[in-house]
N, C-alpha and C positions, 0 to 999 in steps of 0.2 A: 504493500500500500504506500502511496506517495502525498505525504499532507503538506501545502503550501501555504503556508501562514503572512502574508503582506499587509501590513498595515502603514495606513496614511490619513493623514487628518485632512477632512473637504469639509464645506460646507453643505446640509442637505439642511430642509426645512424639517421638520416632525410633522410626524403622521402623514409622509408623503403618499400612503397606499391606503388611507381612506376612502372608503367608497363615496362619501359625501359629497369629496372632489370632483366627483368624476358626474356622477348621476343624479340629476333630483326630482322625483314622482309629482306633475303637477297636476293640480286638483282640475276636472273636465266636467260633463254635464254629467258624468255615472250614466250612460245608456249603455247599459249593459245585455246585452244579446248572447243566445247560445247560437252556433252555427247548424246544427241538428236541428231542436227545437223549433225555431224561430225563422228559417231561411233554408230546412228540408236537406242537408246536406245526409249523402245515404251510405256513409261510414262503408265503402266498400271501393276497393284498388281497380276493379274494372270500371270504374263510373271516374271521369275528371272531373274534380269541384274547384275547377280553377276559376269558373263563373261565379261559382256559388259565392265562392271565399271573398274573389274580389268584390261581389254585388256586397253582401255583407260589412267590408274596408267601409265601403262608398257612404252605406248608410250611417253608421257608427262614426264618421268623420262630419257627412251634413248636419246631425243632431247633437253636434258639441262634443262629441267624443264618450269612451267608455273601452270596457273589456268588455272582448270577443273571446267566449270560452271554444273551445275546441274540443269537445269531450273523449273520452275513451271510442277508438276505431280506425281505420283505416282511409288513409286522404291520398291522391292521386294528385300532385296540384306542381304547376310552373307559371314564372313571369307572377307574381302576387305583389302589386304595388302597393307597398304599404302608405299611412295615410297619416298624418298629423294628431296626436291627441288620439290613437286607436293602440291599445296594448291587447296583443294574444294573448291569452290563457291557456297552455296544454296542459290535458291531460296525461298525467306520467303513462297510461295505455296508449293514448295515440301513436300511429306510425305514421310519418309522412315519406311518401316516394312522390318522384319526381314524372310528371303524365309522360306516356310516349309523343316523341317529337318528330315532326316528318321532314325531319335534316340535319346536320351535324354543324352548325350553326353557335357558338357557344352561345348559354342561357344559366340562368339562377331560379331557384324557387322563391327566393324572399327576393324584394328588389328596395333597399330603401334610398328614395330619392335620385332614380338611376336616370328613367329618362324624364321626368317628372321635377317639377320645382321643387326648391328646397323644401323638407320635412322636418317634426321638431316632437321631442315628446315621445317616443314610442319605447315597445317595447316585447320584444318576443322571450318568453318564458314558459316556467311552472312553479305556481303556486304554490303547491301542494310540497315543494323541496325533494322533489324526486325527476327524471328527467323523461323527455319522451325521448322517441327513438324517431331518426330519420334514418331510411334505406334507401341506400344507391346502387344496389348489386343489381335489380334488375332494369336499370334505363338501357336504353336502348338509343343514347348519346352521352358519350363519358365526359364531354365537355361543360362541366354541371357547376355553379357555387349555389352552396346554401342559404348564405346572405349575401348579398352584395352590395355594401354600405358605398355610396356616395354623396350625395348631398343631403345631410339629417344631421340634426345637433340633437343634445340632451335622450340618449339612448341605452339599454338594456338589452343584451343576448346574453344568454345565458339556459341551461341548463338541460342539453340533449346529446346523445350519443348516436354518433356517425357509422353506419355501416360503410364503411368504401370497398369502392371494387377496382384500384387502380387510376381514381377518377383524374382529368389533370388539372383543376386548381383546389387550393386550399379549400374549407368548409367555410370560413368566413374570409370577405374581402375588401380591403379599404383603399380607392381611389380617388382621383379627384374630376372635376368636371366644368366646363363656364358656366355661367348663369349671370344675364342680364351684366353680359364683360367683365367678368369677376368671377376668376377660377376658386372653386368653392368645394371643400372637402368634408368629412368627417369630422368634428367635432364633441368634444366631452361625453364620452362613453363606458359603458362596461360589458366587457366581453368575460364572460364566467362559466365554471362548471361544463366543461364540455369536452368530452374523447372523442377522438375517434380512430378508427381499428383500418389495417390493410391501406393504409396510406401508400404514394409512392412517393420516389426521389425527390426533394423540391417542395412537394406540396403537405400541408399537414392540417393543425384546426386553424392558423393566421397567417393571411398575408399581408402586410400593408404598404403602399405606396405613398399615400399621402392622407394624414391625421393628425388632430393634436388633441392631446389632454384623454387619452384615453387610458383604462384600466385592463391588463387582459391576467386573467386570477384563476389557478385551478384548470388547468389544460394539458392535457395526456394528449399522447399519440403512440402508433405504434407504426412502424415504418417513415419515411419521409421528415419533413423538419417544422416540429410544432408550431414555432413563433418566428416568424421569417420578418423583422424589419430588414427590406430589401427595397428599394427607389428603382427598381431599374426596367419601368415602363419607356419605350422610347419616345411617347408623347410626351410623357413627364419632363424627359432629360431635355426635350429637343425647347421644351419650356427656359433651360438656364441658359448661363454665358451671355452670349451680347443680347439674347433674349429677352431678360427680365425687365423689368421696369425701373427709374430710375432711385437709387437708394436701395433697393431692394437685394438682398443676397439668394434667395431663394422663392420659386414657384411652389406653392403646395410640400410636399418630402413632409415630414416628420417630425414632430416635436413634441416634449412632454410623454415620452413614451413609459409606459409606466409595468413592470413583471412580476407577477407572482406566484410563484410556486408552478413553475413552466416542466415537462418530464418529455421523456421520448424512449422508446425501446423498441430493437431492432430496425435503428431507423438509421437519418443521418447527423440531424444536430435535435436538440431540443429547441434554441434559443442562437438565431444566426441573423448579424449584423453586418451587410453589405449597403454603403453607399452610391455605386456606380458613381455618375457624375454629378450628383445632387449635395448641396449642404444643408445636410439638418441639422433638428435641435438636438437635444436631451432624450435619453434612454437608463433609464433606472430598474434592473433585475436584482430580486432576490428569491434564492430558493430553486434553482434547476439541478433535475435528477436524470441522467441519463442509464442505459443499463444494453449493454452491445450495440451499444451507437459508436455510430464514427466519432463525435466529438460532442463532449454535453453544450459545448459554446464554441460558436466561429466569430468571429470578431475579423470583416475583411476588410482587404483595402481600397479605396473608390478608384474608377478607371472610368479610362471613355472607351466603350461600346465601341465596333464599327460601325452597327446601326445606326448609331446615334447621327445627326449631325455634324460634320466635319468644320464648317462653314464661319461656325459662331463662336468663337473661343472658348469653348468649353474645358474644365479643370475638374482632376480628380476629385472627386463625392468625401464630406467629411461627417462626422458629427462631430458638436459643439462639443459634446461631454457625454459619459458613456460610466453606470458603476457598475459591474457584475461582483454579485457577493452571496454566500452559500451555493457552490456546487458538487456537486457528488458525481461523478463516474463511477462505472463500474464492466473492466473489460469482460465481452464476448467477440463473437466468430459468426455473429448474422448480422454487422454493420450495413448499413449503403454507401457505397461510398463512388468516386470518382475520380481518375488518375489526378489529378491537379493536386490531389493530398497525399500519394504516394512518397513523395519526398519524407513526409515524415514520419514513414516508420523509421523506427530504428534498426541497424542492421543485422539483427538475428532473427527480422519476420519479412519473409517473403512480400513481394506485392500479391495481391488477389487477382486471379485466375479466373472465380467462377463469376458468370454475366450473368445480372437477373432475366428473368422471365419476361420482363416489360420493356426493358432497353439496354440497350448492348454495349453504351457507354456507363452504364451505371454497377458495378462490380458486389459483390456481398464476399464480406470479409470481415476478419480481426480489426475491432479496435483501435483508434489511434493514440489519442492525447485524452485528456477532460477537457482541455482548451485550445483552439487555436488563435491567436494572437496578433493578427500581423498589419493592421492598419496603417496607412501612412499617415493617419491622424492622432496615434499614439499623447504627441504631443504640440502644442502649436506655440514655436520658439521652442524657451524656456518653462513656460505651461506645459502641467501634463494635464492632460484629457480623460483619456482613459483610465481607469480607476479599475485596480483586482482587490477585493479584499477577501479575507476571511470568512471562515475557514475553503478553501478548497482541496478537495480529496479526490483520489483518482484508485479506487479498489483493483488490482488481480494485472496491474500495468506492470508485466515484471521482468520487460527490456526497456522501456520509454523514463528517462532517468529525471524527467520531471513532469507536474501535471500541467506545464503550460509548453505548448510547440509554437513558435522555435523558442530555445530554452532560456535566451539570452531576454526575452519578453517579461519572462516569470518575474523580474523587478522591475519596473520601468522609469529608465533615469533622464530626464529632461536635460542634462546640462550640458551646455559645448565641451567638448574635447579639442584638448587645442592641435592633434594629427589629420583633423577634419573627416572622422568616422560619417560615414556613411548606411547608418543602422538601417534604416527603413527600405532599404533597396540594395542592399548586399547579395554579389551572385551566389551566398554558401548562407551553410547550416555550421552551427554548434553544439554537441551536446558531448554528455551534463556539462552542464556549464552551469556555477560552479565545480570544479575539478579538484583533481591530488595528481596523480602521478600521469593521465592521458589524457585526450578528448579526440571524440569521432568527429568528423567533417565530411559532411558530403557537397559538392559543389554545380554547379550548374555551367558552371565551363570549366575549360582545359588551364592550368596554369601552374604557377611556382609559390611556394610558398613559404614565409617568414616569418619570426615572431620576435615583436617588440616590445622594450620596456614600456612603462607608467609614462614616459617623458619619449617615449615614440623612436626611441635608439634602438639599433639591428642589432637582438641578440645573438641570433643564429639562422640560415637556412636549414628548411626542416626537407621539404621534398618537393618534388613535382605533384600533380593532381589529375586525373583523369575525369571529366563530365558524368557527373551521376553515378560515380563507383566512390560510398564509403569509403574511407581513410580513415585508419587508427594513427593517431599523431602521439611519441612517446614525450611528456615531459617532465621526465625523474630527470632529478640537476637542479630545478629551477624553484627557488623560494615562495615562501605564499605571497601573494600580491594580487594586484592589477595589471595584465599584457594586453598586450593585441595580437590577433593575425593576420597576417597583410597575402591578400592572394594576387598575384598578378598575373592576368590575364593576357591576349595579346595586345588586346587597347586599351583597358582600365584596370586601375588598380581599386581593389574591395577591401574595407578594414573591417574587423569586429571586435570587441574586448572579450574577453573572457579573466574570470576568476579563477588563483588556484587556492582554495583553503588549507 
């Protein structure tokens, strides 16, 4: 077991994962309707109450608002525009599937504020603190979201379990949209209580492109990657750079992102933070559990897309600020994963061999890290950004010699070096790092290689290096300290530190 203990003083406010913050129930006309009862809906998968459901929306929105109960049965229902001041009620018996579709067209069953003016108010749940169940195994288009959050403020999802059958987006999803020239997103929510099973690569119970102030609490998965703050819609992207408005740093992206108690098993992350070419705000996690996942957290770095936009000066995706704090790994051998994270096994575990069933780039295999780490936003200057605290733990990791990849991440030090280290874009790998007598390197080009003092003087050359063949580097002789390694390639020279204790 590998326990990584980092501690650092930030400022956070208290009670930052208050629901209060996030949601507030407001009082409507109470016209409360059963959908059964009251609107004839016939609790059975062969009949579409896609009519019914939204006749129902319509009324319960013209008469001031109220709960729409859903009772115990079977719902067939797609494309359901939710409605301002209308909150669902399911039944923990209800099943909803998604009606057959006559094209492959992607679509949602819930739509709030998709093609529709902004919405306010709502809220799909159960009452009763028990969950209903949505099934997707039998559609007959896999291109399905369960909700599709875009333009709604003041909202509630929460508490149902996902049957998937390889679907390809997340069960919930947050975009952005114009309205009345004023690109307009998701705002102050909570996303709660909700699994779901048979996931694939990529997709899990969230995705978000562009939100702020939302809550996501109590979220399992099993396959694919639970909590995906990822920007990298190319409408989104093609929004920044010489794009934006004046004064403005960012179109829509992310902010106020808010994690709790996030899990994944036999998946690929729980809880993964990709920029693309967007700068967002704030992301605060605590509580991710992973358990034969590739990695319980990815932490990437922004980039431009080819897709994207060439045209408009667009610049790697950041976030402002970023804490990850309580995570738990725990290695297994039915990860998901994809060559791009091969680099960080360590050199006593083969790369993976076997392709899944669904895509041929997606690989299932051994375990990597509890973390990966490798943002170019790490730090901005002398600011650090990114924040690991305590406790993190990595169970059954028992070649991987820390629980943060790449290992030199595991403390993250803001300050210039005056050799002019080049951390965030180094063509090599170190580990453990901290060291005693050696450290492995693996490298991503062909070069020679040196190590230097604290004060950036040529100790010794150590060896030549081969592209992507492991290297055991011996360094019995040399005192405890602070060194570098200096790789030199055929046109750039790459430095890194490393510790010997």
């Amino acid at each position: 077991m590998s326990t990584v203990f980092i501690f650092m003083t930030i400022n956070t406010f208290a009670q930052i994962d208050n629901e209060a913050n996030f949601y507030t129930p407001i009082a409507n006309a109470n016209y409360n309707r059963d959908l059964v009862a009251d609107y004839g809906a016939d609790n059975n998968f062969a009949t579409d109450d896609s009519t019914v459901l939204q006749s129902a929306i319509d009324d319960i929105n013209a008469n001031g608002g109220g709960i729409l109960t859903i009772p115990a049965g079977n719902y067939s229902i797609s494309e359901i525009n939710l409605k301002s001041n209308v909150h669902l009620d399911m039944d923990d018996d209800a099943v909803i599937r998604p009606s057959l579709r006559s094209n492959q067209s992607n679509y949602a069953i819930f739509n709030l504020g998709d093609i529709t003016a902004p919405i306010q108010n709502i809220s799909i749940t159960s009452s009763s603190g028990n969950r209903f169940r949505v099934d997707l195994t039998q559609n007959n288009n896999p291109n399905v979201i369960v909700v599709k959050c875009r333009k709604v403020t003041n909202f509630l999802i929460s508490s149902f379990n996902v049957d998937d059958s390889l679907t390809k987006f997340s069960a919930v999803t947050f975009g952005g949209d114009f309205f009345s020239s004023v690109y307009t997103y998701p705002e102050n929510g909570i996303v709660k209580d909700i699994d779901i099973q048979n996931a694939q690569y990529g997709y899990g119970v969230v995705q978000t492109q562009s939100a702020e102030n939302v809550l996501f609490k109590n979220l399992s998965a099993t396959g694919g990657a639970t909590l995906r703050f990822e920007t990298g819609a190319t409408g989104l992207n093609d929004l920044q750079g010489d794009n934006l408005p004046p004064g403005e740093t960012k179109v829509g992206g992310l902010d106020n992102m808010v994690g709790r108690n996030i899990s994944c098993t036999n998946g690929n992350s729980a809880v993964m933070l990709s920029p693309h070419a967007v700068h967002n705000g704030s992301v605060d996690v605590e509580g991710v559990t992973s358990v034969s996942s590739g990695f319980a957290v990815r932490v990437e770095g922004g980039f431009i897309a080819s897709k994207y936009d060439q045209t408009i000066n667009l610049t790697d995706g950041t976030f402002d600020y970023v804490r990850i704090k309580d995570v738990t790994a725990t290695y297994g051998n039915t990860a998901e994963l994809k060559s791009k994270h091969f680099k960080f096994y360590p050199p006593e575990i083969s790369n993976p061999t076997t392709i899944s069933s669904y895509d041929p780039k997606v690989y299932i295999g051994p375990s990597i890290a509890g973390l990966v780490v490798e943002g170019n936003y790490l730090c901005n200057g002398n600011t650090q950004t990114v924040f690991i605290e305590a406790p993190i733990v990595a169970n059954g990791f028992i070649y991987q010699p820390t629980a943060i990849v790449p290992s030199e991440n595991e403390t993250i030090s803001c300050g210039s070096l005056t050799i002019g280290e080049n951390e965030l874009k180094t063509a090599f790998e170190l580990f453990p790092n901290p060291t005693s007598t050696y450290v492995n390197m693996r490298s991503s080009v062909n070069g020679h290689v040196s190590i230097l003092d604290a004060r950036g003087a040529l100790l010794k050359t150590v060896s030549a290096i081969k592209k992507s063949k492991a290297e055991k580097l011996d360094l019995s002789g040399l005192s405890s300290g602070l060194y570098f390694l200096q790789l030199k390639s055929e046109n750039e020279i790459h430095v890194k530190k490393f510790i010997i204790k």
